[in-house]
C-alpha positions as CSV (number, residue, x, y, z in Angstrom):
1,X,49.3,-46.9,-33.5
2,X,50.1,-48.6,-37.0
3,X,47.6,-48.7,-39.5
4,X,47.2,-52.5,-41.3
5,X,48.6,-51.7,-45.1
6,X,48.3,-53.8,-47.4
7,X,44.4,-54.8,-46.4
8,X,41.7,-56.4,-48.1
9,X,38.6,-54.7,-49.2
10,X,36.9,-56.6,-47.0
11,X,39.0,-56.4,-43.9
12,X,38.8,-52.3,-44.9
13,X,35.5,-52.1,-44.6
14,X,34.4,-54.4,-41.7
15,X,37.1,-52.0,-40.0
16,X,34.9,-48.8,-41.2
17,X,31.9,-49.9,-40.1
18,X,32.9,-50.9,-36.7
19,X,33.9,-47.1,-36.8
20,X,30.9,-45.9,-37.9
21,X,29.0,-46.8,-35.5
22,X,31.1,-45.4,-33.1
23,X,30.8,-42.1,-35.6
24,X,27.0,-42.7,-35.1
25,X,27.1,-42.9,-31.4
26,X,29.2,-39.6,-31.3
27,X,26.9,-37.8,-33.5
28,X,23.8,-38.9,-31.3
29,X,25.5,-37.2,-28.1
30,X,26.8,-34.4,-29.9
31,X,23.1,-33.8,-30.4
32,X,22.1,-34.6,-27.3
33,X,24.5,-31.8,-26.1
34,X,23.3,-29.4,-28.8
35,X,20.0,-30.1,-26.6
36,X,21.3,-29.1,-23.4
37,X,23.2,-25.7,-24.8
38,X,19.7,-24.7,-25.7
39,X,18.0,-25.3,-22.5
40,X,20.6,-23.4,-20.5
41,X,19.3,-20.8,-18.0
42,X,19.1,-17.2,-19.6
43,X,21.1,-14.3,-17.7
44,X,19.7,-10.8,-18.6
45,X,22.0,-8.0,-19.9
46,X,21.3,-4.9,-18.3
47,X,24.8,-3.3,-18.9
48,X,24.9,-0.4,-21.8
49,X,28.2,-1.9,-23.2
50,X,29.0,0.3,-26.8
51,X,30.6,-1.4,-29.6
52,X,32.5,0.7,-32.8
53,X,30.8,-0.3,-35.6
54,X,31.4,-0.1,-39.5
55,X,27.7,2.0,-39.6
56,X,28.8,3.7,-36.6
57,X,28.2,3.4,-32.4
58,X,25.9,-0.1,-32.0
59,X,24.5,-1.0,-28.4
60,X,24.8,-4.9,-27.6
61,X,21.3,-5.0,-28.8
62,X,21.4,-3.2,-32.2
63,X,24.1,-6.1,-32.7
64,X,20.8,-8.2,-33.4
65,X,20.0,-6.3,-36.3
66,X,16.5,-7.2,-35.9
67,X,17.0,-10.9,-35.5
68,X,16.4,-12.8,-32.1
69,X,19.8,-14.6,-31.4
70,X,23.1,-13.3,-31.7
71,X,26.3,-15.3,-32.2
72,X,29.7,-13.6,-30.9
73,X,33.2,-14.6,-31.6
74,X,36.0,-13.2,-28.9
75,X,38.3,-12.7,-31.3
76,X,42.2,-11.8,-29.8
77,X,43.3,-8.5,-31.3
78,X,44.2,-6.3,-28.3
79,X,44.5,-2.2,-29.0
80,X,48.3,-3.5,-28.6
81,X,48.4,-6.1,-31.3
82,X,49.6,-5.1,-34.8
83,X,48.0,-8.2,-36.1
84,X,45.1,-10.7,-35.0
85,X,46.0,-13.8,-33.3
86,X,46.9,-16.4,-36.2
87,X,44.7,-19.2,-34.4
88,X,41.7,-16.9,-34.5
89,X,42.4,-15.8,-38.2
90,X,42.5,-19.4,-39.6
91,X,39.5,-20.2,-37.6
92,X,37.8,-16.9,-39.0
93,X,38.8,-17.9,-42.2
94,X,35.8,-19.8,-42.6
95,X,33.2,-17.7,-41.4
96,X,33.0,-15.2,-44.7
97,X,31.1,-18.6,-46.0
98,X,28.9,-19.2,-43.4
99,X,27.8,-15.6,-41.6
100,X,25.3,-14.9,-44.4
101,X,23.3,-18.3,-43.8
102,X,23.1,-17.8,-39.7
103,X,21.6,-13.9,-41.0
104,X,19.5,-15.6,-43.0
105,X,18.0,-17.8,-40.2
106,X,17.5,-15.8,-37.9
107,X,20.8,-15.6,-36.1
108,X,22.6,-12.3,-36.2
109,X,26.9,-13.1,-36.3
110,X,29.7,-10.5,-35.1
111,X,33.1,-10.8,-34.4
112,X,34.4,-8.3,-31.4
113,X,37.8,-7.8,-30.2
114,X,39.3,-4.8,-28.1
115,X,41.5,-3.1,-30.5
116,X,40.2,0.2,-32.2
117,X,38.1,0.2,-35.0
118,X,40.7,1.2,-37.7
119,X,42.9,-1.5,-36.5
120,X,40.7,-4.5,-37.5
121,X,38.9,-3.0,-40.3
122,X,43.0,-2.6,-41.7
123,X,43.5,-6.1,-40.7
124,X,40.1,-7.2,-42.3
125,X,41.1,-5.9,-45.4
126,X,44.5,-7.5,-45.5
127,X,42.8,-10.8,-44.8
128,X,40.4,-10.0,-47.6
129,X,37.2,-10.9,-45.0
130,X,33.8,-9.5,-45.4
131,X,32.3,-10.6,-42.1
132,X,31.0,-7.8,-39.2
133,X,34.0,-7.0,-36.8
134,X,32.8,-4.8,-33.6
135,X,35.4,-3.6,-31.7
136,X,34.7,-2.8,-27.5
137,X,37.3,-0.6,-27.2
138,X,36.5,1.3,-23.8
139,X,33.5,-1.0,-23.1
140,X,33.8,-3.8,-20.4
141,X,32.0,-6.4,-23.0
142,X,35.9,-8.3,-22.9
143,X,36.2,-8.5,-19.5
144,X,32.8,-9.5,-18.3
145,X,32.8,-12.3,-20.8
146,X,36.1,-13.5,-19.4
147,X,38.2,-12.9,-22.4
148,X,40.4,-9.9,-21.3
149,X,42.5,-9.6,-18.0
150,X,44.1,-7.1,-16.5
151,X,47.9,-7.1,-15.8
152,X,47.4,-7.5,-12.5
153,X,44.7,-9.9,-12.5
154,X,47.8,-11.6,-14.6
155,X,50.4,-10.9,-11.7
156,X,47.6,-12.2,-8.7
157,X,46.4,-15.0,-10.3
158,X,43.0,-14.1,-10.4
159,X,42.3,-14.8,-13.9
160,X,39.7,-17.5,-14.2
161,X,39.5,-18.5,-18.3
162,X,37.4,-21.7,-19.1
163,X,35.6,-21.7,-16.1
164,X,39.0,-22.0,-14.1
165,X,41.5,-20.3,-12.5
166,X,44.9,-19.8,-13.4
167,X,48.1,-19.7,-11.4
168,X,49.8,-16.0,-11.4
169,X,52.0,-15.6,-14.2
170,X,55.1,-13.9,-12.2
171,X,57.4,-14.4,-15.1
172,X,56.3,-14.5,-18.4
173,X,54.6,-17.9,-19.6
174,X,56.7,-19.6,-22.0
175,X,54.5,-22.3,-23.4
176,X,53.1,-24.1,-20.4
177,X,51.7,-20.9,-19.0
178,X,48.4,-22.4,-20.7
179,X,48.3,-25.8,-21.4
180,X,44.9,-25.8,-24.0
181,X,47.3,-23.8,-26.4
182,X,50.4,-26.0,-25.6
183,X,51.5,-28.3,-29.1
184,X,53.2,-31.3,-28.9
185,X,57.0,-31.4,-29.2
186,X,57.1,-27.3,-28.9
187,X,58.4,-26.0,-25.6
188,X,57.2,-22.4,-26.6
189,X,54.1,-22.5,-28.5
190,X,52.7,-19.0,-27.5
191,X,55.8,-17.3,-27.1
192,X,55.6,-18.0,-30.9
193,X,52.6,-17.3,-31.8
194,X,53.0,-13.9,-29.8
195,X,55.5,-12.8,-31.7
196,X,53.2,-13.2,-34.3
197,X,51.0,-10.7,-33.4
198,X,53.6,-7.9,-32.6
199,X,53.4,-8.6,-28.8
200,X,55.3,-10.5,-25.9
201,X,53.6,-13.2,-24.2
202,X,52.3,-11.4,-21.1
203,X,50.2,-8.7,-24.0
204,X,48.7,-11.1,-25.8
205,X,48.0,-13.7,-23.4
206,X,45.9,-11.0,-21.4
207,X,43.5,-11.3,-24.5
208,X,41.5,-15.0,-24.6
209,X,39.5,-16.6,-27.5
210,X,35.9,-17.5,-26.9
211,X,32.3,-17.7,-28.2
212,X,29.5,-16.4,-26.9
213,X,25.1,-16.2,-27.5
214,X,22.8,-14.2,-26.7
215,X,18.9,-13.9,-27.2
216,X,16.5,-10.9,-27.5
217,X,13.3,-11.5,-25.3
218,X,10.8,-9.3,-25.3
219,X,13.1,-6.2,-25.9
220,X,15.7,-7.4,-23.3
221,X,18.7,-9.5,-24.2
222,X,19.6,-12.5,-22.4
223,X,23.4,-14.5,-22.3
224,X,22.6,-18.2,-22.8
225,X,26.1,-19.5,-23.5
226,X,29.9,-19.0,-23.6
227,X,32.4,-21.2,-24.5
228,X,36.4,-20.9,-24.4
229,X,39.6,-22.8,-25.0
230,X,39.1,-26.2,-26.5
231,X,35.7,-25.9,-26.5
232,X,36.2,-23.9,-30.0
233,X,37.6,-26.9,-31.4
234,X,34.1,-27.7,-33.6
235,X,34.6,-23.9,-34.8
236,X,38.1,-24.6,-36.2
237,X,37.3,-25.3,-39.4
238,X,40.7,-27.2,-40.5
239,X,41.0,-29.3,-37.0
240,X,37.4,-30.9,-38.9
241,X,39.4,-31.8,-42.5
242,X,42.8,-32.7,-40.6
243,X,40.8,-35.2,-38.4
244,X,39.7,-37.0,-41.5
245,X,42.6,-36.9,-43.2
246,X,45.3,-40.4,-43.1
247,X,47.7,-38.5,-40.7
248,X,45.2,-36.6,-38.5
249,X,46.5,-33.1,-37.0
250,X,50.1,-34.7,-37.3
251,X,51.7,-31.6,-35.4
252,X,54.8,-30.8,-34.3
253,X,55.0,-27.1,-33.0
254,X,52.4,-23.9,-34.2
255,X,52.5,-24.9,-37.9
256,X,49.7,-22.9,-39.1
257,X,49.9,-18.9,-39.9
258,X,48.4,-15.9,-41.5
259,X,46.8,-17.1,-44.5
260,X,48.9,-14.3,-46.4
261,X,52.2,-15.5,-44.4
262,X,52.6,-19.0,-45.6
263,X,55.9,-19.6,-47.8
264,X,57.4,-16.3,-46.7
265,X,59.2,-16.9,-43.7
């Protein structure tokens, strides 16, 4: 679709506010969805899962650090990785400005992938991020939130990501493998984006984003929500400019990087 050039003021903004309130309409059942997130059944943690922390061993519940809700990004970095996932760096990106305002209202924020400590505090530095980074090395926090597979569970097709289950992966996916990463015009998005993080697909493809909460009841903490896949979308900070921008995401292939890496390949 064409955009008019050349319009009037007028015609510009009778066109605008046709489209806001569409805008409007959106917002009211984006609210209206925030609603329902909320009212969710609870499911109560009973597992011990451990998490390395930068102040030492943490429990799933000193996560809180004395708040009642707790926010958790599954970030990709698996022990095999020798750097994050690019899409979940840019996204984290954004949360150094926002983590201290959720701590601040009551909502405690960690990031937790499955590589060792050292590994993503090394990363974290490179990235120059201040946010909390947990890793669950040894723990089965990955795989009971659905965001790490085994290779077998790979080979048998038994993974189920996003609330669905996936074909076995017999040879190695090459793009298609999982079609909420797949880019327009790019045949092999995550064999690129592998590559990226030191790994072949079948490694980091075992490792899945998501988003989870949780909330502390009485001493016990409950799971009220997880999310996965495009679902994340909202979190993806530049998705929300590059949606208001004349062009949109305008995409061709994985286009985005490291934020360090840009201009040096």
């Amino acid at each position: 679709m064409t955009a008019m050039l050349n319009a009037t003021r007028e015609q510009w903004l009778a066109a605008r506010l046709d489209l806001l309130e569409e805008e409007k309409e959106l917002t009211r059942q984006s609210d209206a969805l925030a609603a329902k997130r909320q009212q969710l059944p609870r499911v109560r943690i009973d597992k011990d899962y451990r998490f390395d922390t930068e102040g030492g061993g943490a429990s799933l519940k000193d996560l809180f650090g004395g708040r009642s809700q707790l926010l958790i990004y599954h970030f990709m970095f698996g022990p095999d990785y020798s750097a994050g996932c690019p899409s979940c760096s840019s996204i984290a990106d954004g949360f150094n400005g926002f983590f201290v305002h959720l701590e601040n209202h009551d909502v405690a924020f960690w990031v937790v992938s499955r590589a060792p400590l050292a590994k993503l505090e090394a990363f974290k530095r490179r990235m120059d991020w201040s946010f909390p980074w947990a890793s669950s090395a040894g723990s089965d926090f990955n795989a009971d939130f659905s965001v790490w597979f085994s290779p077998e569970q790979q080979r048998l097709g038994e993974i189920e990501y996003n609330y669905r289950r996936e074909p076995p992966a017999s040879e190695p996916p090459a793009g298609k493998a999982v079609p909420e990463w797949q880019s327009r015009g790019s045949d092999e998005p995550i064999v690129q984006i592998a590559s990226m993080t030191g790994t072949d697909v079948p490694t980091y493809t075992r490792d899945r984003p998501g988003v989870s909460a949780f909330e502390l009841i009485d001493g016990a903490v409950y799971h009220s929500y997880s999310s996965y896949a495009r679902g994340l979308d909202g979190l993806w900070g530049m998705y929300q400019w590059l949606d208001r921008a004349p062009k949109g995401r305008n995409e061709i292939g994985i286009w985005w990087r490291h934020h360090d890496r840009y201009g040096k390949e």
